[in-house]
C-alpha positions as CSV (number, residue, x, y, z in Angstrom):
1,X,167.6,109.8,137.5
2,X,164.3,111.7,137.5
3,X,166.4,115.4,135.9
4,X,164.7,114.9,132.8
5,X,161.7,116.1,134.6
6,X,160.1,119.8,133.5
7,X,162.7,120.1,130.8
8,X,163.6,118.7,127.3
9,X,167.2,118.6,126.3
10,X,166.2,120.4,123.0
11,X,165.8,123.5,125.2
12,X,169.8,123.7,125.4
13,X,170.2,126.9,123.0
14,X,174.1,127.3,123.6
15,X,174.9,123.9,122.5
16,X,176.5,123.0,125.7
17,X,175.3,119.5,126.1
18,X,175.5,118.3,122.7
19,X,177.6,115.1,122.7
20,X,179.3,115.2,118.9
21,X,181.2,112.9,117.5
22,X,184.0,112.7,120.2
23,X,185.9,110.0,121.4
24,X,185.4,110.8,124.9
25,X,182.4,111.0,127.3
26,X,181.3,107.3,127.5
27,X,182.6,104.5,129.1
28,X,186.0,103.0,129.7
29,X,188.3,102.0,126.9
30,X,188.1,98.4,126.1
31,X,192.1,97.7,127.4
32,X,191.2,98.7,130.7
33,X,187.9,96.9,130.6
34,X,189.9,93.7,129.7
35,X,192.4,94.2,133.1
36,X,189.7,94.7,135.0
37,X,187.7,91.7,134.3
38,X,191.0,89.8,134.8
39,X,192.0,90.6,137.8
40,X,188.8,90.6,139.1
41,X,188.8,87.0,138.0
42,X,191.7,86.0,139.2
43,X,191.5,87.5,142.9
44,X,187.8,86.1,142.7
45,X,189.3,82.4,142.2
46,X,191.6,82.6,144.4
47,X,189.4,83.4,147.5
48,X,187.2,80.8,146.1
49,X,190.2,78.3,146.4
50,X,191.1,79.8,149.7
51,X,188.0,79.3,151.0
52,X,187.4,75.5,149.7
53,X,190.8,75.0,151.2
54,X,189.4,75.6,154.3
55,X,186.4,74.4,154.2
56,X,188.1,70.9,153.5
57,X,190.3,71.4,156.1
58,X,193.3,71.7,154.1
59,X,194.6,74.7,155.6
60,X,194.4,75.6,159.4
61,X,195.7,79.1,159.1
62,X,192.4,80.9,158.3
63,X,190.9,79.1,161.6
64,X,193.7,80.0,163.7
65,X,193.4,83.8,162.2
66,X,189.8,83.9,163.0
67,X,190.2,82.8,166.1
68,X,192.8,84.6,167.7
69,X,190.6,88.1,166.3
70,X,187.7,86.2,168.3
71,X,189.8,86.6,171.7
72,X,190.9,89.8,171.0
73,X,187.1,91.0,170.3
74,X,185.1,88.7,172.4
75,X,183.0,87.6,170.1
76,X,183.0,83.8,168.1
77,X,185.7,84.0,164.9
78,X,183.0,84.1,162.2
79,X,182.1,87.4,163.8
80,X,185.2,89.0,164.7
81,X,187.5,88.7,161.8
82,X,184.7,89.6,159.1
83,X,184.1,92.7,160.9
84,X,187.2,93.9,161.1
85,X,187.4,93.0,157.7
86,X,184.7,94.8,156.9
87,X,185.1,98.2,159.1
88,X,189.1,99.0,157.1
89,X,186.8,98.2,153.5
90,X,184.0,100.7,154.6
91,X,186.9,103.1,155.8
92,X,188.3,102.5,152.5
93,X,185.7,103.1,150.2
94,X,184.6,106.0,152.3
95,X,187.7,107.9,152.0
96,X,187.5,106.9,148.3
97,X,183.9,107.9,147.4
98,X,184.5,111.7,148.9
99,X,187.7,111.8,147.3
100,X,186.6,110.5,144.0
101,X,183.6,112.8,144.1
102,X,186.3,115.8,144.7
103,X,187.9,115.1,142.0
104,X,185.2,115.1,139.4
105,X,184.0,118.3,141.0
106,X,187.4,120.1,140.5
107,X,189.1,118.0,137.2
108,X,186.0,116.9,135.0
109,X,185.4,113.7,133.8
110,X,188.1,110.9,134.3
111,X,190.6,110.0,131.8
112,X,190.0,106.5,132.2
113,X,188.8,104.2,135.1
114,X,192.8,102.9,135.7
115,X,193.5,107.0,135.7
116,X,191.5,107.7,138.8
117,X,193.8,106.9,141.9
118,X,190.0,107.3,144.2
119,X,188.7,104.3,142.5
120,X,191.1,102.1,143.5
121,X,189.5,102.7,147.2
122,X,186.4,102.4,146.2
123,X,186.8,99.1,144.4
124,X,189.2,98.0,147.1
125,X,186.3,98.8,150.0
126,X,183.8,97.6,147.7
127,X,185.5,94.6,147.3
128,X,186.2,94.1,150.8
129,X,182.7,94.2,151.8
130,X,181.8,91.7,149.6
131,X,184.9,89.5,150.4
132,X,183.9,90.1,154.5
133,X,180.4,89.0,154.1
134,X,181.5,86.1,152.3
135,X,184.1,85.3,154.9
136,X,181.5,85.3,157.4
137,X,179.8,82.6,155.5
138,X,182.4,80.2,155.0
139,X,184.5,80.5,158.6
140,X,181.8,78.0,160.0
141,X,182.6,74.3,159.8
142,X,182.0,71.0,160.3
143,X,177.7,72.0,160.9
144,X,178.4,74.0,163.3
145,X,175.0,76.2,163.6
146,X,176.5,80.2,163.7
147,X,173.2,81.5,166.0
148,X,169.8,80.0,166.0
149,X,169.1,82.7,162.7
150,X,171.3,81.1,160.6
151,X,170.8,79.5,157.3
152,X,171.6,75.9,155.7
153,X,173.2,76.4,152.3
154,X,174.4,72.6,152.8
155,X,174.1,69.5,154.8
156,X,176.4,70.4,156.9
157,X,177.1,74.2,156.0
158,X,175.3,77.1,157.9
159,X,175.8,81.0,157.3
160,X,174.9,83.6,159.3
161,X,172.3,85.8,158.3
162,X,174.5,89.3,159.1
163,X,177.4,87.5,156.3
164,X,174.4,86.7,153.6
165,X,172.9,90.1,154.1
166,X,176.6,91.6,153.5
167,X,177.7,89.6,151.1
168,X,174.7,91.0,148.9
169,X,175.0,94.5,149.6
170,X,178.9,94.5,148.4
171,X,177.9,92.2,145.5
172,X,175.3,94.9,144.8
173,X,177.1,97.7,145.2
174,X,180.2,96.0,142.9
175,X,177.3,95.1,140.2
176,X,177.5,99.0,140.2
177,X,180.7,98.9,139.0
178,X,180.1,97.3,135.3
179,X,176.4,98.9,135.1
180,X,178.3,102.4,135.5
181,X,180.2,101.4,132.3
182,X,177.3,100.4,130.2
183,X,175.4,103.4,131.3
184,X,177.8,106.0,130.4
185,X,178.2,104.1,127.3
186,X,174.5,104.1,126.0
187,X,173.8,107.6,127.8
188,X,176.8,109.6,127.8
189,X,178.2,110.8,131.3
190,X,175.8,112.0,133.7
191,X,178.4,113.5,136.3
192,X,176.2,113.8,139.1
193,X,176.6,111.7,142.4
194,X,172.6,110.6,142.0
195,X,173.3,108.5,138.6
196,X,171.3,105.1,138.7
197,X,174.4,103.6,138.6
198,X,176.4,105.7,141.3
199,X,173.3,104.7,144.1
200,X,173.8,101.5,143.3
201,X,177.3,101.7,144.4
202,X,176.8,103.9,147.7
203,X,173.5,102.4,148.2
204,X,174.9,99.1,148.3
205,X,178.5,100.0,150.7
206,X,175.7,102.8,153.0
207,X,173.3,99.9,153.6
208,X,175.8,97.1,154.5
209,X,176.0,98.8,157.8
210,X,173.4,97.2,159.0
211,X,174.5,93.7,157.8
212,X,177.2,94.5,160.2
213,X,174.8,95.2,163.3
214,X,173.3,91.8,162.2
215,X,176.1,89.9,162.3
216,X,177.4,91.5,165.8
217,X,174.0,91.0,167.3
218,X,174.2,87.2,166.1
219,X,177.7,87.1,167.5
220,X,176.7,88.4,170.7
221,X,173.7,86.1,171.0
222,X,176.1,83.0,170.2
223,X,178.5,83.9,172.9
224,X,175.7,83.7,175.4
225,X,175.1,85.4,178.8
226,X,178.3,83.6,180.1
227,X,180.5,85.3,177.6
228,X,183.3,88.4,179.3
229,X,181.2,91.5,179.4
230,X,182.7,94.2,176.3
231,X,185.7,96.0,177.4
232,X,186.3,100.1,176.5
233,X,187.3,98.7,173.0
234,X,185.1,97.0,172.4
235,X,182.3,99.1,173.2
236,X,184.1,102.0,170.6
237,X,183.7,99.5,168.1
238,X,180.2,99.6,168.5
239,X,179.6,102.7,168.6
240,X,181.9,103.3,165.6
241,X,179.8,100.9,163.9
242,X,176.5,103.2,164.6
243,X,178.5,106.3,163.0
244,X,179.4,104.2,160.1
245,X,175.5,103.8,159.8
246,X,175.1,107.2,160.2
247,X,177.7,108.1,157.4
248,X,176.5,105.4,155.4
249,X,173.0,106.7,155.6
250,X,174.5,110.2,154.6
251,X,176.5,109.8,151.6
252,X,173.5,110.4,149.2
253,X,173.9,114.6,150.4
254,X,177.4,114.5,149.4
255,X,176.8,117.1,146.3
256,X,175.1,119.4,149.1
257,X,178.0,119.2,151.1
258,X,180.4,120.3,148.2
259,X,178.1,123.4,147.4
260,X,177.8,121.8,144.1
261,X,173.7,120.5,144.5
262,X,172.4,119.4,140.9
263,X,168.5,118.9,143.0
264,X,166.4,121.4,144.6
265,X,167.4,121.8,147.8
266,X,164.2,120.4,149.4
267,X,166.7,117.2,149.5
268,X,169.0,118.4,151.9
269,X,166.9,118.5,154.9
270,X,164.6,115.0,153.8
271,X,168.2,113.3,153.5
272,X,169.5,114.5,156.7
273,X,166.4,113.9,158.6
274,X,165.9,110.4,157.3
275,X,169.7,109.4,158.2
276,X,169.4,110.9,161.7
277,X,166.2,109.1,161.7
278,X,167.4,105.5,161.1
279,X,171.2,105.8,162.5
280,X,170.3,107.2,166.3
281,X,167.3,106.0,167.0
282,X,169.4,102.0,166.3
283,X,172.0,103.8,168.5
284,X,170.1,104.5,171.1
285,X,167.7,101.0,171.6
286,X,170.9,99.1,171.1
287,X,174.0,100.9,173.1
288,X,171.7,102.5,175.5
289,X,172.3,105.7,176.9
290,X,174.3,109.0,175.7
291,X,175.1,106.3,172.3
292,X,173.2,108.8,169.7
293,X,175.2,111.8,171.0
294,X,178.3,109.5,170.8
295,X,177.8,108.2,167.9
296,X,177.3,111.4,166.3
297,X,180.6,112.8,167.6
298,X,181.9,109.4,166.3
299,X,181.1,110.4,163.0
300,X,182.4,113.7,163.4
301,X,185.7,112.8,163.7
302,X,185.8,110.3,161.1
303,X,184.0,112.1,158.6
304,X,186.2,115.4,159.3
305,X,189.8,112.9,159.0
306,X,188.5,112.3,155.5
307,X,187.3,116.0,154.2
308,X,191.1,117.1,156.1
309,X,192.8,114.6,154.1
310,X,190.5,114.6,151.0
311,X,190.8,119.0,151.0
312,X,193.8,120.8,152.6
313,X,196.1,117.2,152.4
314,X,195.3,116.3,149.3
315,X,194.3,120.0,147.6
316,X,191.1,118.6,146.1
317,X,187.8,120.9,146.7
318,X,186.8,120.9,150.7
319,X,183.1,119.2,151.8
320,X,181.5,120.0,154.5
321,X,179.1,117.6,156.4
322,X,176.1,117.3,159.0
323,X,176.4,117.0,162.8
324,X,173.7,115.7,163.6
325,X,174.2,116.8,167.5
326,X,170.6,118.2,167.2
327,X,169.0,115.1,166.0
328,X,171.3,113.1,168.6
329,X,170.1,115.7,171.6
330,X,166.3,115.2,170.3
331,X,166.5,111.5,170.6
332,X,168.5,111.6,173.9
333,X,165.6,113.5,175.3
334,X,162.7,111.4,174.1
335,X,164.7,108.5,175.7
336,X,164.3,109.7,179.1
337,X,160.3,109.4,178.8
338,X,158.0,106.4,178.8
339,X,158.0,106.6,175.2
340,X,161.4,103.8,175.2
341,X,159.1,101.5,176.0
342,X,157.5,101.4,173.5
343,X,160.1,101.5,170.4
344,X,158.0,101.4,167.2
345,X,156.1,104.5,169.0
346,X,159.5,106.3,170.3
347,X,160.9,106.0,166.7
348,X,158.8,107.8,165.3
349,X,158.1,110.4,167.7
350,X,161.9,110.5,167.6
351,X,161.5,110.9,163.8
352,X,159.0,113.9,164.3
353,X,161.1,115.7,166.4
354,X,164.4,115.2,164.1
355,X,162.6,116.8,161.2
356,X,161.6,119.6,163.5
357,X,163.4,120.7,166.2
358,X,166.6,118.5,165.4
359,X,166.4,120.0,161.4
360,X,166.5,124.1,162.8
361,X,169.6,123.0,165.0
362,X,171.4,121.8,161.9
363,X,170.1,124.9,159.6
364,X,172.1,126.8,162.6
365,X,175.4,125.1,161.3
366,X,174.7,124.7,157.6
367,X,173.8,128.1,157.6
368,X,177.4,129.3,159.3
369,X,179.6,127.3,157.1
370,X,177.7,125.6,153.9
371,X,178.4,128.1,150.8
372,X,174.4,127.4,149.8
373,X,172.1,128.2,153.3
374,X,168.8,127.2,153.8
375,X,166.4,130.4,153.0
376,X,163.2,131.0,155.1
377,X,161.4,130.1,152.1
378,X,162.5,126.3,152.2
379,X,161.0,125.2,155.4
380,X,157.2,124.7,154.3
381,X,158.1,122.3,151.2
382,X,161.1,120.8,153.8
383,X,158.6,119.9,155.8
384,X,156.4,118.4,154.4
385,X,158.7,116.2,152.9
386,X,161.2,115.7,155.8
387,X,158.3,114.6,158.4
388,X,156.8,111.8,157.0
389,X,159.9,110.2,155.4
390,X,161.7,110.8,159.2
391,X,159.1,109.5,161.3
392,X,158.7,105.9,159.3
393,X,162.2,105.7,158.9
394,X,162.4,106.3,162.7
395,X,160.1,103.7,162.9
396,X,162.2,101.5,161.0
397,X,165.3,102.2,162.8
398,X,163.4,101.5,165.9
399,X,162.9,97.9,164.7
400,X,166.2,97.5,163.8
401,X,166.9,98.1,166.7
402,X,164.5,95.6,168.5
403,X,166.4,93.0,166.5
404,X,169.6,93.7,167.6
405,X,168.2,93.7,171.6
406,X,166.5,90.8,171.0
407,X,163.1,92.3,171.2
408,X,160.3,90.2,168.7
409,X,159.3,92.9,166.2
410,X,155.4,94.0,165.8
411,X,153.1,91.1,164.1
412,X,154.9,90.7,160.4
413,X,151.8,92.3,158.5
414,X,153.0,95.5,160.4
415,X,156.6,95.3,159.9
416,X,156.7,94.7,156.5
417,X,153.6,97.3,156.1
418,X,155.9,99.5,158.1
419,X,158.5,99.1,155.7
420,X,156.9,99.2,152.3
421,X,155.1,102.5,153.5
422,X,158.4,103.7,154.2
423,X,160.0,103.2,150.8
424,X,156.3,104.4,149.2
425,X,156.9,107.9,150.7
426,X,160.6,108.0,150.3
427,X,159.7,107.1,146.6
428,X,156.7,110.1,146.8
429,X,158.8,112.8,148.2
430,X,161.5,112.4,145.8
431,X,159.1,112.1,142.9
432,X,158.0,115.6,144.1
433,X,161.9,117.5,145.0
434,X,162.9,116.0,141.3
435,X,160.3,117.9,139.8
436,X,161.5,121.5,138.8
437,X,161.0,123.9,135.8
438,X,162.6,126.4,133.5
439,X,161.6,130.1,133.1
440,X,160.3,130.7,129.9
441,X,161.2,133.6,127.8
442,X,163.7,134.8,130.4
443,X,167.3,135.9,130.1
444,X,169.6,137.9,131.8
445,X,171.9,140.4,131.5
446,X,175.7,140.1,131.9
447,X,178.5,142.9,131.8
448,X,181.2,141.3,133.2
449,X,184.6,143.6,134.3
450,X,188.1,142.3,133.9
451,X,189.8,141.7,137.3
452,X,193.7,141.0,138.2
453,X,194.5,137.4,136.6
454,X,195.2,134.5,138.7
455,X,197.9,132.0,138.1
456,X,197.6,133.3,134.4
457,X,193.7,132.6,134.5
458,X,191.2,135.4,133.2
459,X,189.7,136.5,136.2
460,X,186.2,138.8,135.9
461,X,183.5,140.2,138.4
462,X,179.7,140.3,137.0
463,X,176.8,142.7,137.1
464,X,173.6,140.6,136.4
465,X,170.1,141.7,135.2
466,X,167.3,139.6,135.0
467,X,164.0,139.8,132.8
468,X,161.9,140.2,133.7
469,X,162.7,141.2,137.0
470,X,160.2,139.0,138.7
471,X,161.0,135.8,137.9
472,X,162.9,135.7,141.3
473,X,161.2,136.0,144.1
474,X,162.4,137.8,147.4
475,X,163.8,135.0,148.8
476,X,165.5,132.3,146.3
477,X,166.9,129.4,147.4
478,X,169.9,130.8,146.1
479,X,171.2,133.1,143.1
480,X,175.0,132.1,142.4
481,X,177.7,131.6,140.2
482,X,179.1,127.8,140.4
483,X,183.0,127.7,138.7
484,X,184.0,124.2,138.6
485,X,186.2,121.2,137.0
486,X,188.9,124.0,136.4
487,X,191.0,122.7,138.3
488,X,195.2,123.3,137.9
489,X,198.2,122.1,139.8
490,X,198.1,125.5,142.3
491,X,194.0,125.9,142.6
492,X,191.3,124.2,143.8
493,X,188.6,123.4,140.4
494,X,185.7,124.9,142.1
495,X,184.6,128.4,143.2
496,X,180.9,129.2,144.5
497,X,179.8,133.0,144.9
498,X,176.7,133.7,146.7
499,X,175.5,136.7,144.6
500,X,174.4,140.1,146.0
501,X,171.1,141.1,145.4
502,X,170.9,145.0,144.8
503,X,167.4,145.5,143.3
504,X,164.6,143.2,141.8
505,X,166.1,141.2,139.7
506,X,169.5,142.5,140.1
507,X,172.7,141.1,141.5
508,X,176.5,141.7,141.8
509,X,179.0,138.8,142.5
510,X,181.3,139.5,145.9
511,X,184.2,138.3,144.6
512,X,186.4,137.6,140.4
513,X,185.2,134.2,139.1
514,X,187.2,132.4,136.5
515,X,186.4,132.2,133.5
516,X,189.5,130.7,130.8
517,X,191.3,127.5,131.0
518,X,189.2,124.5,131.8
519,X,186.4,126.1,133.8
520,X,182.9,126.2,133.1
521,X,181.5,129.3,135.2
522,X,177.5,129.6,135.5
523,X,175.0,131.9,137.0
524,X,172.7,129.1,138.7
525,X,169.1,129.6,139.6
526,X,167.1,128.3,142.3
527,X,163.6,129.6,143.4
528,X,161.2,127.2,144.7
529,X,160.7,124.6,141.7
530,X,162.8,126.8,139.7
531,X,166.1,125.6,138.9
532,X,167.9,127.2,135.9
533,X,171.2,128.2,134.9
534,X,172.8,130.7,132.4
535,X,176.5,129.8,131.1
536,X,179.0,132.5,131.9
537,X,182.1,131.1,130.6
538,X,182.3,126.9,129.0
539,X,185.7,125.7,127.8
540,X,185.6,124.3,124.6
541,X,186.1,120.2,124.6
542,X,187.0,118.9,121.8
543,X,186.7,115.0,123.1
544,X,182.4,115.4,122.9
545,X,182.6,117.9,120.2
546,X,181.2,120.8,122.6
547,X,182.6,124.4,121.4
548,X,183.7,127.2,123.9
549,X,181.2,129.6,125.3
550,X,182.9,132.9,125.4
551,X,183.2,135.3,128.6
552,X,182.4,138.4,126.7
553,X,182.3,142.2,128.3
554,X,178.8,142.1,127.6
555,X,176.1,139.6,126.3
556,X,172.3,138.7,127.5
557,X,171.8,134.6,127.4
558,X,168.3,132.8,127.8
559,X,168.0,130.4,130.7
560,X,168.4,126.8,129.9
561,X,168.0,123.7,132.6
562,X,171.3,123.3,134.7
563,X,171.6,120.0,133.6
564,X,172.8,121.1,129.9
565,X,175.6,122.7,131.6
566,X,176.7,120.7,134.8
567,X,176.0,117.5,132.8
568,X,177.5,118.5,129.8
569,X,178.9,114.8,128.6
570,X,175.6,113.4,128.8
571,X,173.6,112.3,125.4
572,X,171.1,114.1,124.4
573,X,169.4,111.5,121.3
574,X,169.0,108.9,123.7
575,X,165.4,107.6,123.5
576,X,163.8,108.5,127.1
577,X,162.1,104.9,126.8
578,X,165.1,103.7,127.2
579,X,166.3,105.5,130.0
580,X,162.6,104.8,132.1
581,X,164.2,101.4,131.2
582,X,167.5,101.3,132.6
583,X,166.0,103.5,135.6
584,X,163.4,100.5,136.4
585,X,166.2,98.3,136.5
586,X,168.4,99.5,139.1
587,X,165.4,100.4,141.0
588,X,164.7,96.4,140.8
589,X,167.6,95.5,142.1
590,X,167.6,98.2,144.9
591,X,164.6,97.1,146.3
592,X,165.9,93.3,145.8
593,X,168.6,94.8,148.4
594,X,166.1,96.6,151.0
595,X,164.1,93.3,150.5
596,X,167.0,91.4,151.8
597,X,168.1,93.3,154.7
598,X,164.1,93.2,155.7
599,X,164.4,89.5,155.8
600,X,167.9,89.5,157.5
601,X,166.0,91.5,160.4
602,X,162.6,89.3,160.1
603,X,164.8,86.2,160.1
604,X,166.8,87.4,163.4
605,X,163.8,88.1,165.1
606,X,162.0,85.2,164.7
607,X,164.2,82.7,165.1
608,X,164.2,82.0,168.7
609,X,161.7,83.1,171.6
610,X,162.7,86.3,173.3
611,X,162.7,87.5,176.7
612,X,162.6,91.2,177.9
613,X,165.9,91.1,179.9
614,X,167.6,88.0,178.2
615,X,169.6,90.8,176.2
616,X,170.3,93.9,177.7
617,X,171.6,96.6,175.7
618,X,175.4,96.9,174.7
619,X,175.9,100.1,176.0
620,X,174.5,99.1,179.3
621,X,175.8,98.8,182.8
């Protein structure tokens, strides 16, 4: 969204992200737009019947359904079937998204929408969000009043306020769906996770965690002080439910975790910082003790099912992921002083010590297993981003929290200040790690030397000079060759070599990188605010017009931006009015979402008078 920043796509001097006058590149072709929109409409009216039918009373069977999940869960049926609804769709589109995102790493562009076996998960969990919240919403009858927060759409019909809040974030995050089409049909494909139209879509199924936590803390209110206290099972789902935030809250670092970043790297540790931030510090004011470290181990397990099944199961290119133990053991800590008291306060002192202490414990494991580590050099700029976003959005999670223990939240000018300031600096610090620039006048060097083929692909090791030799310092970010969407029925599509650096300005890959078939192979650059990028090897496609770059023994190539290369589908004669345009317009609609889920909160916590120990914590004995 902001990678037009610092460069202008006339600087591409290889012709590599020249869109031509292909037949490929854009969006979906117009039969499989048609099928879509059908069935959509189709499956759309029939839940609409289904759910007049009930309403009316002309069926019984949705009642009796809801009700029997009710016992099984302990909690009233407009609660308990929705959110086991809504966990298998969020398990669904999770295992979608990461496999989806594989697949565009190792294959390239889709073929077609209908071609993609991952988005069939993700419109499915999509879907299923959408159709829970919804659910929610209509299982009420006869006026029954779901919880003292909820809200009169009729005379006699009242919704809860967790099933309005989630109904929104799935319709959001399906709006994505159609968006994505028109985008890549007025600005060519921009295959990176952080399209406009790709946050809408994760934003929308990430933030619909917390409609969940609504709606259980409005079931759990409802049942009353009477109700059967939560069994083992019970108390899993909950905690499963505060890893789901934390994934949720995660997915925006899903091109770090590949190895395959298209944003200086000051990201990483902001986005980890501010998901630990929000995710454990809810965990811990709601479930109580040990429920950040627990959580975090939660999401462990679920996150490494999906790379296992996603990578070595499914032989698509292997993510890695965050643990988030550090954070977890930071907020465990600051639990055990006065400062839990006080949860605004604790939040974001829980905040500060996540992008501090809890940040260097993860650099310990992203630096043992991630193929891009974290230099000394990134720590200052990290910093100064990761604090301030962590320590509002602890504060943030810390009222989120409050709501779901019943606590009344600070006086609203604070909350919402609270808030707003949050999204302000989120909004700051990305404005600042999306601004990068281009060496001028540089190039570098390649003689490459012919190593044994592999599966009939030309394989090659590099010896790379840069001039001058200066413009890298003596500790980049990272200096590496990136092979991907190469992929072929007996190899991965990706490869990532962290180059050896054997004199200023001079480095030697470890290991042969491929460079024939369907690979594009690039020395990337990253130095600070420097990211850049030199083509190795670029397979001619003839579907956006784009001619082959050529491995040659020998050549010297100016840098360019990485984004002529990694987003090579994208237009370049689109007006950037335009795009500013479409930009403002999903950010309208996102904060329309973070809007919502602010009232959802505001409207739970001021709905009825609250007493210190009239809800104790779930995770409580």
């Amino acid at each position: 969204m902001g990678m037009t920043m610092g460069f202008s796509w006339a600087s591409s001097r290889y012709d590599v992200s020249l869109l031509a006058q292909g037949d490929e590149g854009g969006g979906a072709a117009l039969n499989e737009i048609i099928g879509l929109s059908v069935a959509a409409a189709v499956i759309s009216a029939v839940l609409v019947w289904i759910g007049w039918l009930h309403r009316s009373h002309k069926i019984t069977w949705l009642t009796s359904l809801a009700d029997w999940t009710g016992r099984r869960f302990k909690r009233p049926p407009w609660v308990a079937l929705p959110v086991i609804l809504f966990t298998s769709s969020i398990i669904c589109a999770l295992f979608g998204f990461i496999w989806d995102v594989s697949l565009h790493i190792g294959d390239g562009r889709d073929d077609g929408a209908l071609a993609n076996p991952a988005h069939y998960f993700i419109l499915i969990g999509l879907f299923g969000i959408f159709v829970a919240g919804c659910t929610a919403m209509v299982l009420p009858l006869d006026g029954a009043r779901p919880g003292p927060a909820a809200v009169r759409i009729t005379d006699d019909w009242y919704a809860p306020v967790g099933g309005l809040v989630m109904a929104g974030c799935g319709l959001y995050a399906l709006t994505g769906f159609p968006l994505d089409d028109i985008w890549h049909r007025i600005f060519g494909q921009d295959v990176t996770l952080w399209g406009p139209t790709h946050l809408m879509m994760i934003g929308g199924a990430g933030f619909s965690t917390l409609a969940a936590a609504f709606l259980e803390y409005e079931g759990r209110r409802a049942a009353g002080p009477d109700a059967p206290r939560d069994g083992l099972g019970l108390k899993f789902v909950l905690y499963l439910a505060f890893a789901g935030v934390l994934i949720g809250a995660s997915v925006y670092q899903i091109e770090f975790d590949f190895g395959v970043p298209q944003f200086r790297q000051v990201f990483q540790p902001m986005l980890i910082a501010a998901a630990a931030a929000l995710a454990l510090v809810m965990a811990r004011i709601f479930l109580g003790r040990g429920a950040a470290i627990i959580a975090a181990l939660i999401a462990i397990g679920l996150r490494g099912i999906v790379a296992l099944l996603v990578g070595p199961v499914l032989e698509a290119p292997i993510n890695w992921f965050p643990l988030y133990l550090g954070a977890a053991l930071v907020v465990e800590v600051l639990a055990l002083t006065p400062l839990l008291k006080r949860p605004v306060l604790f939040g974001m002192v829980s905040g500060l010590g996540i992008a501090t202490v809890g940040l260097w414990l993860e650099s310990l494991w992203i630096n043992a297993v991630y193929p891009l580590t974290w230099p000394a050099s990134i720590w200052g700029e990290a910093l100064a981003m990761s604090v301030p976003v962590a320590i509002l959005v602890g504060a943030c999670g810390a009222m989120a929290g409050m709501v779901l223990t019943g606590q009344r939240l600070p006086r609203r000018a604070l909350s919402i200040g609270l808030v707003s300031l949050t999204v302000v600096v989120i909004g700051a610090a990305a404005a600042n790690g999306l601004t990068y620039n281009t060496p001028e006048n540089a190039t570098a060097q390649v003689t490459l030397t012919e190593a044994p083929p592999v599966d009939g692909n030309r394989f090659v090791t590099a010896d790379i000079r840069f001039n001058p030799p200066d413009v890298i310092s003596d500790d980049p970010n990272w200096v590496a060759v990136l092979g991907w969407q190469g992929g072929t029925d007996n190899q991965r599509g990706m490869f990532v070599d962290r180059l050896d650096r054997v004199g200023p300005g001079h480095y030697v890959s470890t290991e042969p990188m491929p460079v024939s078939g369907t690979w594009k192979t690039l020395v990337r650059v990253h130095d600070g605010k420097t990211l850049a990028a030199v083509p190795i090897y670029l397979a001619g496609d003839p579907g956006i017009g784009a001619e082959e770059v050529p491995a040659e023994p020998q050549f010297t190539r100016p840098f360019v931006s990485e984004i002529t290369i990694l987003q090579r589908e994208r237009s370049p004669d689109i007006p950037e009015s335009l795009w500013l345009i479409g930009c403002l317009v999903v950010l309208v609609c996102t904060l329309a979402m973070v809007a919502g889920i602010t009232w959802g909160g505001g409207r739970i916590s001021n709905s009825e008078p609250r007493q210190g120990a009239d809800l104790e914590p779930a995770g409580q004995t």
